[in-house]
C-alpha positions as CSV (number, residue, x, y, z in Angstrom):
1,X,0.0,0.0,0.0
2,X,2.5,2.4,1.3
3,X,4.4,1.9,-2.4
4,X,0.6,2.3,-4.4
5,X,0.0,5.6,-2.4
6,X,4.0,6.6,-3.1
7,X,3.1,6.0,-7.0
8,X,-0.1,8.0,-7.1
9,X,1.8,10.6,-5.1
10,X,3.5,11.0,-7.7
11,X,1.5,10.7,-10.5
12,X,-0.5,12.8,-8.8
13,X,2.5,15.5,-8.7
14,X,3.7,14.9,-12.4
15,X,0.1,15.9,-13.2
16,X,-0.3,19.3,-11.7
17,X,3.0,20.2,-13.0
18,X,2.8,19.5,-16.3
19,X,-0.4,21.2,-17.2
20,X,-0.6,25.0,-17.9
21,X,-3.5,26.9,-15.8
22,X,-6.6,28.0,-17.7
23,X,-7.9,31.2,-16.8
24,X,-11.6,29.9,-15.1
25,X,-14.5,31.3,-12.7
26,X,-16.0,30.2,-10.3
27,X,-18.0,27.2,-11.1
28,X,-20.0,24.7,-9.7
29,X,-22.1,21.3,-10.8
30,X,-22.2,17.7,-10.6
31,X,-20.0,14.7,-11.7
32,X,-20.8,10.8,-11.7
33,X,-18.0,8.3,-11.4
34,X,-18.2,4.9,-12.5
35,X,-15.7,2.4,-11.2
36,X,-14.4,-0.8,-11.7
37,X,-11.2,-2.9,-10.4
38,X,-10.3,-4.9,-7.5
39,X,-9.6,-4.8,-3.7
40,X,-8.5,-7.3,-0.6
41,X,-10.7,-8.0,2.3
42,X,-9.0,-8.3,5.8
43,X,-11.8,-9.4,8.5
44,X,-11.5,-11.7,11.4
45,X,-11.8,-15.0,11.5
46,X,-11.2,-15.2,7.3
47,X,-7.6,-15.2,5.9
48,X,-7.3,-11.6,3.1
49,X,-9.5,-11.7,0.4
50,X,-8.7,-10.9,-2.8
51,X,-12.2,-9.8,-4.5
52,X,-14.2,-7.3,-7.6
53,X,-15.3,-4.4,-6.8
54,X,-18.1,-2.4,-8.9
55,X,-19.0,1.2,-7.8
56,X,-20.1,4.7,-8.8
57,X,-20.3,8.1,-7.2
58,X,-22.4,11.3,-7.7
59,X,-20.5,14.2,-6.5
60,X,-21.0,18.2,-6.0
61,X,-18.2,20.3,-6.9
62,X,-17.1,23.9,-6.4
63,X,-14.6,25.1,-8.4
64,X,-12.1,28.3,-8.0
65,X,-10.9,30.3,-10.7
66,X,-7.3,28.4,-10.3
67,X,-8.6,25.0,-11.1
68,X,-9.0,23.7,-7.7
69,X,-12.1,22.3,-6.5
70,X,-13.6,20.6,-3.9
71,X,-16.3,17.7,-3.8
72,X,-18.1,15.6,-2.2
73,X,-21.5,13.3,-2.5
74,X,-22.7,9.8,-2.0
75,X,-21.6,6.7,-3.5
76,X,-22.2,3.0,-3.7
77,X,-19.5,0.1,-3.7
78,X,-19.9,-3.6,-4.0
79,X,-17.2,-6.2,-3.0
80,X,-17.5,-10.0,-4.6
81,X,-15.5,-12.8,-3.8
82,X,-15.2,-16.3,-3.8
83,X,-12.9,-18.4,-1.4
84,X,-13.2,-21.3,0.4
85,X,-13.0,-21.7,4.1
86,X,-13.1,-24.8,6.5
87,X,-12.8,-27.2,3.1
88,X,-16.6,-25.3,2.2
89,X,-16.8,-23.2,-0.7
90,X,-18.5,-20.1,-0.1
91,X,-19.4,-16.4,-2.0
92,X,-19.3,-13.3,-0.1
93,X,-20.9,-9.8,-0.9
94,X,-20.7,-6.6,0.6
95,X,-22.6,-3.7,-0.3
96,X,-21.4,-0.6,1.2
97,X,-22.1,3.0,1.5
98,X,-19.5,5.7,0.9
99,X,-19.2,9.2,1.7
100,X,-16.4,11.3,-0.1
101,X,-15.0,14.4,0.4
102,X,-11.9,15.6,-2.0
103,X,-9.7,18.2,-3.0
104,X,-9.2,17.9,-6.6
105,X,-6.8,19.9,-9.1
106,X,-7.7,20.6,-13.0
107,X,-5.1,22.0,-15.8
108,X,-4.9,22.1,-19.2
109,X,-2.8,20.1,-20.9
110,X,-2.6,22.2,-24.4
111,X,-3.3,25.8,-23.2
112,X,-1.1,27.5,-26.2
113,X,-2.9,25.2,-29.0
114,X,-6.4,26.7,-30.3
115,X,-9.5,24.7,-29.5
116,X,-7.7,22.9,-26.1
117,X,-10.1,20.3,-25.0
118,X,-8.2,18.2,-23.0
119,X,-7.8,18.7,-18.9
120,X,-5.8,17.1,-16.6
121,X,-6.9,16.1,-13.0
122,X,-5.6,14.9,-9.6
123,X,-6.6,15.1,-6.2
124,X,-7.0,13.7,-2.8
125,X,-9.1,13.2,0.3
126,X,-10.9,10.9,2.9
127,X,-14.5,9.3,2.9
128,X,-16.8,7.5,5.1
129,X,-18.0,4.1,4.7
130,X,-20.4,2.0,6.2
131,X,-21.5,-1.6,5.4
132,X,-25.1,-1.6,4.6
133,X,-25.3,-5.6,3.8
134,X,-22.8,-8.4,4.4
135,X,-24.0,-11.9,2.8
136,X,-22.5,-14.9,2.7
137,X,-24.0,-18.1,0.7
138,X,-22.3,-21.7,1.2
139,X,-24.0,-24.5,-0.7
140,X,-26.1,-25.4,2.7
141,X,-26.5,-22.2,3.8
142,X,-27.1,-18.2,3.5
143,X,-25.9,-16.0,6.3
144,X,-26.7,-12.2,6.3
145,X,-25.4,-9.0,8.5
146,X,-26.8,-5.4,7.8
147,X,-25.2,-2.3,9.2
148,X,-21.4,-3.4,9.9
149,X,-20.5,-0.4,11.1
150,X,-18.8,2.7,9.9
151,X,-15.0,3.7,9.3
152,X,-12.5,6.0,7.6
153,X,-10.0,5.7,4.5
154,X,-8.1,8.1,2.5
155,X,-8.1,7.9,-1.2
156,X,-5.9,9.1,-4.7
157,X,-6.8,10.3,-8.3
158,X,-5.8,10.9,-11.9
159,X,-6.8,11.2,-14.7
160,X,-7.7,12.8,-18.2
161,X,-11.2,14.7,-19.2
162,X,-12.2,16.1,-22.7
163,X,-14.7,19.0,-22.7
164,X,-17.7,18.3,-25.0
165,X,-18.7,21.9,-24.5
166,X,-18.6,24.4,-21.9
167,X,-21.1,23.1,-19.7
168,X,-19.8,18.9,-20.6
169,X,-17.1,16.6,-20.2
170,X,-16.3,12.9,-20.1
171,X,-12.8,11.6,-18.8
172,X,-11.3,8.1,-17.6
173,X,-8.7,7.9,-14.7
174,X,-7.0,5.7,-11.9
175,X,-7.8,5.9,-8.3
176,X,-6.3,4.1,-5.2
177,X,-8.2,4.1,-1.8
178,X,-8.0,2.4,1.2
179,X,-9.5,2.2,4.9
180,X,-7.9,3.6,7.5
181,X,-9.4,2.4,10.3
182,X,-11.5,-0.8,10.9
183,X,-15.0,-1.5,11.4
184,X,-16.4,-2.9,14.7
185,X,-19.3,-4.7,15.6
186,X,-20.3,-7.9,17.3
187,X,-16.7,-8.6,17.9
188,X,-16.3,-8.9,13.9
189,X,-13.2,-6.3,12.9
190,X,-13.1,-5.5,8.9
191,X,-11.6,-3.2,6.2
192,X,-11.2,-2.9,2.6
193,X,-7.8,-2.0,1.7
194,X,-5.7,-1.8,-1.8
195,X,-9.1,-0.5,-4.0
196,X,-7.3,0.2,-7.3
197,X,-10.0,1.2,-9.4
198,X,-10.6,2.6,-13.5
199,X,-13.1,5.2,-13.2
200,X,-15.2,6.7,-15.9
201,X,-16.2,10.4,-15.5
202,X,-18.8,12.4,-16.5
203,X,-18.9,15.8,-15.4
204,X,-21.4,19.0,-15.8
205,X,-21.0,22.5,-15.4
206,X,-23.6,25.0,-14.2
């Protein structure tokens, strides 16, 4: 982990220092992330996890005339695996609840060439997370937990947009999260860590 969050570091770095600034107001709108990749499991009494993860985001932004801006939202993240445990096959899924909230950087890439489309992003910051569901199906059996608890992680992102228009723009990038702290309940300790992600953006201006 520590060498993933060095790397994005970095990238995130390279990013911010390559683009040229863009002379912007103030701005404000929405942007929906859609996200797919992979992440490992640590809870007690299991051994790590390796497992899919599917999620998407709906964030508010604010934007300052300098290219930062700052978000945050609601989002939705589902964890599948497959293991076996005690020589029993099983499938586990979580279904968890997110809560962003992210200092983010945008710079143009081409600001010298006519018609510049293309933007550059990074940024960073923490979010919330709760379990809403934990299931877990054997071949004899189905066991369910709701409301697992709540914890904290810190997250990482770059990436590329293209402006459709002034008030439109779609991207793809790479993010890296993972918890911080562990969730707590019924003596059952858990966290998601290593969530390498590819997200697909879409993003609207107001």
């Amino acid at each position: 982990m520590k060498n993933l969050v060095l790397t994005m570091f970095v990238l995130l770095s390279t990013t911010l220092m390559i683009g040229q600034e863009t002379e912007k107001k103030h701005s404000y709108g929405f942007i929906a992330n859609a996200k797919l990749g992979f992440a490992k499991l640590k809870q007690s009494s299991f051994v790590t996890i390796n497992g899919n993860v599917n999620s998407g985001d709906i964030q508010f932004f604010y934007s300052l005339p300098s290219g930062t801006y700052f978000s945050t939202g609601i989002g939705l993240l589902e964890f599948n695996a497959n293991g076996v445990s005690g020589g029993e096959s099983f499938a586990l899924e979580h279904s968890y609840i997110r809560i962003p909230l992210y200092i983010n950087r945008s710079v143009s890439i081409f600001k010298d060439q006519s018609n510049n489309k293309i933007n550059a992003f990074g940024g960073v910051g923490i979010y919330g997370n709760t379990l809403l569901k934990e299931e877990i199906q054997t071949l004899t059996t189905t066991f369910e937990e709701k409301n697992g608890g709540w914890n904290l992680g810190l997250g990482f992102n770059v990436g590329l947009t293209f402006e459709v228009n002034d008030y439109m723009s779609f991207g793809i990038g790479f993010d890296t999260q993972s918890d911080l702290t562990k969730m707590k309940k019924n003596d059952v300790e858990r966290k998601l860590e290593t969530i390498n992600t590819v997200n697909f953006v879409y993003k609207l201006n107001f």
